[in-house]
PLY file of the C-alpha trace (Angstrom):
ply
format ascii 1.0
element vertex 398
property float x
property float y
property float z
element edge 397
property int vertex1
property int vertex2
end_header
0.00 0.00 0.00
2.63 2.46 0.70
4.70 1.76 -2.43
1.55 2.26 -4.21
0.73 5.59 -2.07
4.38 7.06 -3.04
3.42 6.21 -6.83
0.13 8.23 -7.07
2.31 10.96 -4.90
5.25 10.95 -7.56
2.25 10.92 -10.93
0.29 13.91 -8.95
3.35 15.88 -8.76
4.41 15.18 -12.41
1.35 16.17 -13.36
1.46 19.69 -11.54
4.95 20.43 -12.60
3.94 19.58 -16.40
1.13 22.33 -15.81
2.96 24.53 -14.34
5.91 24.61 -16.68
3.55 24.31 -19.94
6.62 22.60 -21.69
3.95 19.80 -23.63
5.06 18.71 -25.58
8.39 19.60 -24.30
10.63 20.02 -26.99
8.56 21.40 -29.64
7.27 24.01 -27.18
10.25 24.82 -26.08
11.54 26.12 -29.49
8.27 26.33 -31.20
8.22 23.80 -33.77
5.95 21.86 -35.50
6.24 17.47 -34.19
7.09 17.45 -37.91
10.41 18.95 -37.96
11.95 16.18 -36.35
9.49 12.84 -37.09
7.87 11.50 -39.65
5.30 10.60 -40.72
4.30 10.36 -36.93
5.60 10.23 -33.48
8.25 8.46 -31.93
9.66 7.45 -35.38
12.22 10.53 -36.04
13.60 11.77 -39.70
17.39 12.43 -39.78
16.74 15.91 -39.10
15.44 14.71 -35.47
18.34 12.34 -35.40
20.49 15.35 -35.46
18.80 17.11 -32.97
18.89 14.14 -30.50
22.83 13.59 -31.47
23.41 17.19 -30.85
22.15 16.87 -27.02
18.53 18.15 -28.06
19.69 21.50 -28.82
19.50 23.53 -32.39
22.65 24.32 -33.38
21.32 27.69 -34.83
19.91 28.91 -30.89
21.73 30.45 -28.09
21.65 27.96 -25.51
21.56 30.72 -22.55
18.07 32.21 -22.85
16.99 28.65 -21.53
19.02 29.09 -18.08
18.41 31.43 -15.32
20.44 34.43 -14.37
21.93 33.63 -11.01
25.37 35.07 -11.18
27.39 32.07 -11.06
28.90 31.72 -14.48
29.01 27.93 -13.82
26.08 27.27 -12.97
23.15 25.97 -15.65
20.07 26.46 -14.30
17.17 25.44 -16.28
14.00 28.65 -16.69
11.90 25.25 -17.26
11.78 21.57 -16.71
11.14 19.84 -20.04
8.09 16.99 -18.74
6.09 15.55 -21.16
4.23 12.19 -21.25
3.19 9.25 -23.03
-0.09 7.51 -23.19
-1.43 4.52 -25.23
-3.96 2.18 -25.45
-4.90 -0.39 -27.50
-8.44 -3.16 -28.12
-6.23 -6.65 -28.69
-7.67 -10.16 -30.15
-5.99 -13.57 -29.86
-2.94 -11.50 -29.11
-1.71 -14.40 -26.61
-3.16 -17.11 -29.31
-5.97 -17.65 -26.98
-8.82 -15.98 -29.06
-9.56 -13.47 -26.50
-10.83 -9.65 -26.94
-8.57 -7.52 -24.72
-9.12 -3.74 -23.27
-5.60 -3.45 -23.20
-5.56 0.95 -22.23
-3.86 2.26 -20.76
-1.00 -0.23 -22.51
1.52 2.61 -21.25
1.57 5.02 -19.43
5.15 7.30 -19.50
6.88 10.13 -18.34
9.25 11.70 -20.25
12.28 14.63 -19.38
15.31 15.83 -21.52
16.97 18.43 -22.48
20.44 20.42 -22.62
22.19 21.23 -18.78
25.10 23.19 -20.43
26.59 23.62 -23.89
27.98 20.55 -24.12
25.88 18.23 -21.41
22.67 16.72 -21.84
20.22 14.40 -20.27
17.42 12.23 -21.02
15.02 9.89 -19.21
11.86 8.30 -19.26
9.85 6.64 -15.83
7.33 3.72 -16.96
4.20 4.69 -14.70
2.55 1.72 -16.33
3.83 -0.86 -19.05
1.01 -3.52 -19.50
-0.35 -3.02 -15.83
3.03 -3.26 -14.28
5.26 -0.11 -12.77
8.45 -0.84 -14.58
10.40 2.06 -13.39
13.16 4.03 -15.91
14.58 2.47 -19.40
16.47 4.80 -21.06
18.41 7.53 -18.43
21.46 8.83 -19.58
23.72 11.90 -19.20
25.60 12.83 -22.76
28.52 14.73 -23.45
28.36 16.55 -26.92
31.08 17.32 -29.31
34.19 16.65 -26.77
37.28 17.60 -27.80
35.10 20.22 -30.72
34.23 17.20 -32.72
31.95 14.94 -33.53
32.47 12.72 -30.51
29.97 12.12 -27.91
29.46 10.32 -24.77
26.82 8.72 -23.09
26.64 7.25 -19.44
24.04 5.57 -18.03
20.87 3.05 -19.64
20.37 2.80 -22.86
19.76 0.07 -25.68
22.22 -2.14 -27.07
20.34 -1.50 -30.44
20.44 2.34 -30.50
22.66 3.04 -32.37
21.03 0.26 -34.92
17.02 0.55 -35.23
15.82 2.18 -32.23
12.92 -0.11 -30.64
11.32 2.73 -28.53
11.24 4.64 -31.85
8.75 2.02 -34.15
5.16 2.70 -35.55
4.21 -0.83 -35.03
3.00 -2.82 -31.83
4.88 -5.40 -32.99
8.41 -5.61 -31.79
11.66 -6.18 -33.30
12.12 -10.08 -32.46
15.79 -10.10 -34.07
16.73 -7.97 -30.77
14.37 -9.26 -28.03
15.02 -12.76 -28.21
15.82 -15.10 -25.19
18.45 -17.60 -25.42
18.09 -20.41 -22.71
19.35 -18.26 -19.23
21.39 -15.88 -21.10
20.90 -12.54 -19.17
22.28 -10.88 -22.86
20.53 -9.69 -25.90
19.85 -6.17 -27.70
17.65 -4.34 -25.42
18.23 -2.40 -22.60
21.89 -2.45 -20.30
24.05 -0.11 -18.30
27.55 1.36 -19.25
28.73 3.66 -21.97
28.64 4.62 -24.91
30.77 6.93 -27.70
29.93 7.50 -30.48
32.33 9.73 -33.42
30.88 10.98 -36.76
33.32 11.95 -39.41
32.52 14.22 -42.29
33.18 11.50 -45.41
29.30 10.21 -44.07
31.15 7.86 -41.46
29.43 6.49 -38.03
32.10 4.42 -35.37
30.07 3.63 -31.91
31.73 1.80 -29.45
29.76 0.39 -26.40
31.08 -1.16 -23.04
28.19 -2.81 -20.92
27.69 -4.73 -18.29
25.84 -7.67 -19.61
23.03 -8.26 -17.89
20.20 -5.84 -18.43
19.19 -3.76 -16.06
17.41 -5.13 -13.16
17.68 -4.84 -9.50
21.15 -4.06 -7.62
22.70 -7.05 -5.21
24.25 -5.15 -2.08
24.55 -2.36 -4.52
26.19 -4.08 -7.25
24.45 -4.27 -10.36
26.88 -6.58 -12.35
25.99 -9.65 -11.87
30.00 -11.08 -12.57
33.46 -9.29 -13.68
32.61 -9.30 -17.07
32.66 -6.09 -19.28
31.03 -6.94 -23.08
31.98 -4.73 -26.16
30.12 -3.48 -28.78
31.24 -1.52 -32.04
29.02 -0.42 -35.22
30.76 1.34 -37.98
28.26 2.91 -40.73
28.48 4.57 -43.90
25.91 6.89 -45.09
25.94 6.97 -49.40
24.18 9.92 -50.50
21.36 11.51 -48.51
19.26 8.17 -49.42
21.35 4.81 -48.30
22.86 3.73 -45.04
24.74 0.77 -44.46
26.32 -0.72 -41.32
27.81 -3.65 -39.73
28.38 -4.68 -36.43
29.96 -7.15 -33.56
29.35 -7.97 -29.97
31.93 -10.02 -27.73
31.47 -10.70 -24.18
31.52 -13.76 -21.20
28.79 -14.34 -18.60
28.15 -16.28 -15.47
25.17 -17.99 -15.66
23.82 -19.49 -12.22
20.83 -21.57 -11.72
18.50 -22.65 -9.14
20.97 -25.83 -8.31
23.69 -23.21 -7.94
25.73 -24.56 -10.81
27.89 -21.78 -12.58
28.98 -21.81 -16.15
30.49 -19.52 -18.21
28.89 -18.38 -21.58
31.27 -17.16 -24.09
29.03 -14.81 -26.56
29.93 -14.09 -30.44
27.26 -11.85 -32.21
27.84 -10.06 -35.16
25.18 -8.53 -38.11
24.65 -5.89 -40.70
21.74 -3.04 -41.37
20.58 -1.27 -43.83
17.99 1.62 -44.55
17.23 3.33 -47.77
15.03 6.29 -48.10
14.57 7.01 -52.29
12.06 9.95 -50.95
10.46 11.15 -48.54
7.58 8.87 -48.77
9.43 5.77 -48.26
11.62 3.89 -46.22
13.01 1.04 -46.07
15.04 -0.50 -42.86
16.46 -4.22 -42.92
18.63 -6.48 -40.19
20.24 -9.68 -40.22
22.13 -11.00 -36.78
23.66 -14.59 -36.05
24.43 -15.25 -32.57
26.75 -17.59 -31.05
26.34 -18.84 -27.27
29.28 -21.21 -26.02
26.45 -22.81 -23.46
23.53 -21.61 -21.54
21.17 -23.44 -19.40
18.01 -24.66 -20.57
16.15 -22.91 -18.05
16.35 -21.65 -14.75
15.12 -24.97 -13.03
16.54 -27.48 -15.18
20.50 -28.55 -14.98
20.67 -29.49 -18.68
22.90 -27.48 -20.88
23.06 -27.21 -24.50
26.40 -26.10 -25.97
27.28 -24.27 -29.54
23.81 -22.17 -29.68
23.45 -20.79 -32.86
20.91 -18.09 -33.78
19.91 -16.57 -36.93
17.71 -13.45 -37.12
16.30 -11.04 -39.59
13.72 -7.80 -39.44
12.41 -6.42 -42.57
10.53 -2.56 -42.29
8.96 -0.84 -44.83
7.09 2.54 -44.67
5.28 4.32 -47.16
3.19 7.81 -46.28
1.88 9.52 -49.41
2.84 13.10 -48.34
5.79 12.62 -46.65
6.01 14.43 -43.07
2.80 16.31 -44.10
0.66 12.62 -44.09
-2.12 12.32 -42.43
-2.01 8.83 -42.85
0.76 6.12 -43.35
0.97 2.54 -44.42
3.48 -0.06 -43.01
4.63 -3.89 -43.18
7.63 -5.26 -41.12
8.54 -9.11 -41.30
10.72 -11.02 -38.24
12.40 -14.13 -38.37
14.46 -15.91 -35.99
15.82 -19.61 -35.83
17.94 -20.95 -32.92
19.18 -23.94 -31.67
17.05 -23.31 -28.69
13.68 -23.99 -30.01
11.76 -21.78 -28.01
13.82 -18.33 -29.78
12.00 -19.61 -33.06
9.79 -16.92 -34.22
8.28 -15.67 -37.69
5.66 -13.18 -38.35
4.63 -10.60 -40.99
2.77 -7.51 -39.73
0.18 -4.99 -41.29
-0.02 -1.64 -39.68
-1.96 1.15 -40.93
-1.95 5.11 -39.12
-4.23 7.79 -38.99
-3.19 11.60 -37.35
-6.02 12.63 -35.99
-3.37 15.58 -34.20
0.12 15.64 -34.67
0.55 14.59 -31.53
-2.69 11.76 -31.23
-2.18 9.07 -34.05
-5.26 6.16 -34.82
-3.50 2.78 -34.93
-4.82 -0.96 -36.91
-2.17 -3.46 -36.72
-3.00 -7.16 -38.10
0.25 -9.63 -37.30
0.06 -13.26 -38.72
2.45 -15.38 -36.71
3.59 -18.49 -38.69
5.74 -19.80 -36.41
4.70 -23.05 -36.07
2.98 -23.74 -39.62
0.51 -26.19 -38.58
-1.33 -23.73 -36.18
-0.94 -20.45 -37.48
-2.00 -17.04 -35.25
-4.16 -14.12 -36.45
-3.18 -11.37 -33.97
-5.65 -8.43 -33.92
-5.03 -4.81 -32.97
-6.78 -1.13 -32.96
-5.80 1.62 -30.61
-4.53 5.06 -30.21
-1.15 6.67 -29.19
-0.45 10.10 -27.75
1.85 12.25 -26.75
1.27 15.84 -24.56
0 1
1 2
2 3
3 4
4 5
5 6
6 7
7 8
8 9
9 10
10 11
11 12
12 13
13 14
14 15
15 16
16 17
17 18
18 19
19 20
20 21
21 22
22 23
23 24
24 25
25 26
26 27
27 28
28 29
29 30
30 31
31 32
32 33
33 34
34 35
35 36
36 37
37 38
38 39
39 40
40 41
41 42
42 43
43 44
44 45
45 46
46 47
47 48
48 49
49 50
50 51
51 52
52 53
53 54
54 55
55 56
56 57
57 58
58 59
59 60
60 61
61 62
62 63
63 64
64 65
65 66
66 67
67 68
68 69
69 70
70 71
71 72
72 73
73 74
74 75
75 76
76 77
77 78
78 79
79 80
80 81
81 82
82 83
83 84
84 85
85 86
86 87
87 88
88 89
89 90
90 91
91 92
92 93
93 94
94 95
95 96
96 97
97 98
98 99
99 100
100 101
101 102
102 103
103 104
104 105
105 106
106 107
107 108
108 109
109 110
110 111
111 112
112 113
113 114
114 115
115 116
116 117
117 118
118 119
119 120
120 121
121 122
122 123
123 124
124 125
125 126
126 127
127 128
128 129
129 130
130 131
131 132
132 133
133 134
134 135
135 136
136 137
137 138
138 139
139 140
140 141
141 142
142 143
143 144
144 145
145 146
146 147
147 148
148 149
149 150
150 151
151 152
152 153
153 154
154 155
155 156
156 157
157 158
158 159
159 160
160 161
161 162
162 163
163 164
164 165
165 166
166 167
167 168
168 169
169 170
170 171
171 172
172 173
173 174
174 175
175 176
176 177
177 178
178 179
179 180
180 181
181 182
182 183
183 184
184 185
185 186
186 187
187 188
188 189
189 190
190 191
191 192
192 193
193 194
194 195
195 196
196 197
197 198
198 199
199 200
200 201
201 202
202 203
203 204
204 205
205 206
206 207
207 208
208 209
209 210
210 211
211 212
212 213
213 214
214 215
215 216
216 217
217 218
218 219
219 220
220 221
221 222
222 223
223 224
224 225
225 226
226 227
227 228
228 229
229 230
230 231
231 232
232 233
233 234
234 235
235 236
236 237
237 238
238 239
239 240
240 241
241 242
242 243
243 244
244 245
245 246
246 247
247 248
248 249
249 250
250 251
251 252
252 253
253 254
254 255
255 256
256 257
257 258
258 259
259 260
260 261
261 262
262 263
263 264
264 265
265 266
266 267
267 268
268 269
269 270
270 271
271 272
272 273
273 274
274 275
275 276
276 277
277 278
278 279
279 280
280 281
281 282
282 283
283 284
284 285
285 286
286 287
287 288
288 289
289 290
290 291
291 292
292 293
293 294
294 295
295 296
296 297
297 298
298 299
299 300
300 301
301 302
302 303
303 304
304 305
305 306
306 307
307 308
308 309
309 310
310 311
311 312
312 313
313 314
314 315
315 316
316 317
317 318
318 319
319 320
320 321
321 322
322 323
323 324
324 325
325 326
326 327
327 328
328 329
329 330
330 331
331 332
332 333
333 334
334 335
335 336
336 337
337 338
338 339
339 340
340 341
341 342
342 343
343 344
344 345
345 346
346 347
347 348
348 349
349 350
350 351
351 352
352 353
353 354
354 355
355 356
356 357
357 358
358 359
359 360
360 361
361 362
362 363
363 364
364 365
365 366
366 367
367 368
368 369
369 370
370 371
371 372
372 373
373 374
374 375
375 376
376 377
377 378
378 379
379 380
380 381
381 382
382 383
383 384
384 385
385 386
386 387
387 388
388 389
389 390
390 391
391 392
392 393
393 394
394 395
395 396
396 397
């Protein structure tokens, strides 16, 4: 009861300081632009133009940073006029989404809050607190503090959560309900995969159209602290991405992560699983009005447990994976409507990782910021029962 007393406290108090500060949504109210100058052809999904603004520590290059800090005196000290608050709410009507040809009320399906913004010239910060994420409190994803431009270039740093995909597809960025499977995927006990982790990140653009990101994480997601420790072994794991933009209307990248793991389970035996995973991307945008993303990524496990309650061990886990995305919206950034397919596939070794699917999804902007959703996902996974998953709903942002 009391945890559940301090939540309602902590939403009340959002909700007053979002009112108060009128910075909803925050960013586009803050320099008074259009939700169109940085996504397209709806919220979350960004256009490089928003990719640019969110590299360069959600500033404009072309605005003085100071009329956004109060005059106090002390020349080193950035106080924000206004906290940037803004929040997240969608909700969806769901059938035979868990195969078991049920209608579901699924709203609110989540529930977020949402701050970021620029500290000084150079330092940034973003976060976002799950209020409710299919009727569970799951607390901050993504928190970070980012240093822009260090040393005058292109190099930034990050410190703090983030997704092991970012600087691939971003999944908190997609139009469709639908995930991307290629990155979510369980492998036996293995506490790794694409999603969310701690550590840091740098990433260096050069001016031939060249992306290098290096990542150093812990491993193991990003759950609960043990006596204040949230690594769950000594293991670091490394990630690097180099990309190549060609033109203004093809990107193409590759990638590799390396890293160890302890895996424990519930008999207390310990093994050590040596991961491989490497991949490639692509996404090519001939206009405006199309866009096409694409991933492939084989993973390697040395050996994982089965499951948490078993002993049995399979060794030499391979896992294939692709995502396919396309997007089409007739007018660009200035659709009021959108059309879009995306296709997963994964095969592993460890059967239950096995996943295939093609998705419909179809949008409608009823504001810039409220957006009409259908989705219609056929899972073919096993091809002798196949799943018709069912979808309508809205999301918003304010």
């Amino acid at each position: 009861m009391k945890r559940i007393l301090q939540l309602l406290t902590l939403f009340s108090i959002s909700i007053f300081l979002a009112e108060q500060i009128q910075a909803i949504p925050s960013f586009a109210r803050k320099y008074r632009l259009s939700c169109t100058t940085c996504h397209a052809p709806s919220a979350p999904m960004l256009k490089p133009y928003g990719d640019d603004f969110a590299a360069n520590g959600f500033r404009l290059e072309d605005q003085q940073s100071p009329r956004y800090y109060t005059e106090t005196g002390d020349t080193k000290l950035s106080l924000l006029r206004e906290v940037p608050v803004a929040m997240r709410l969608e909700g969806f009507v769901n059938y035979n989404l868990a195969g078991n040809e049920k209608a579901d009320f699924a709203s609110p399906y989540l529930m977020k809050l949402m701050s970021g913004g620029e500290l000084s010239d150079n330092l940034s910060y973003y976060f976002y607190f799950f209020f409710s994420e299919r009727g569970e409190v799951a607390g901050v994803e993504d928190a970070f503090l980012m240093y822009n431009n260090l040393f005058n270039i292109d190099f930034d740093i990050y410190l703090g959560q983030f997704q092991v995909s970012d600087p691939l597809f971003k999944r908190e960025l997609r139009l469709s309900l639908e995930d991307y499977r290629v990155y979510t995927s369980q492998i036996g006990t293995s506490g790794i995969n694409m999603t969310y982790d701690k550590g840091l990140m740098m990433t260096l653009g050069l001016a031939s159209g060249t992306g290098i990101t290096v990542e150093i994480v812990n491993g193991d997601g990003i759950g609960e602290a043990n006596n204040r420790v949230f690594d769950n072994d000594k293991y670091k794991n490394v990630v690097a991405r180099i990309s190549q933009d060609l033109g203004d209307i093809l990107n193409i990248g590759t990638f590799v992560y390396a890293g160890k793991e302890v895996l424990i389970n519930e008999a207390a035996s310990n093994i050590t699983n040596k991961l491989a995973l490497w991949g490639a991307d692509i996404s090519f945008t001939p206009s405006d009005k199309l866009k096409l993303n694409a991933q492939y990524l084989n993973r390697n496990d040395s050996e994982v447990f089965y499951s948490m309650n078993s002993s049995d061990k399979i060794a030499d886990v391979n896992t294939d994976g692709c995502m396919v995305e396309l997007i089409f919206s007739p007018r660009g950034d200035q659709s009021d409507w959108y059309l879009l397919g995306l296709y997963n596939w994964v095969e592993s070794d460890f059967d239950p990782a096995d996943y295939q699917s093609a998705t419909f999804h179809a949008g409608y902007l009823l504001r810039r910021n409220v957006r009409l959703a259908a989705e219609y996902t056929l899972d073919f996974t096993q091809s002798d029962n196949l799943v018709n998953k069912y979808s309508i709903g809205f999301i918003s942002a304010f």
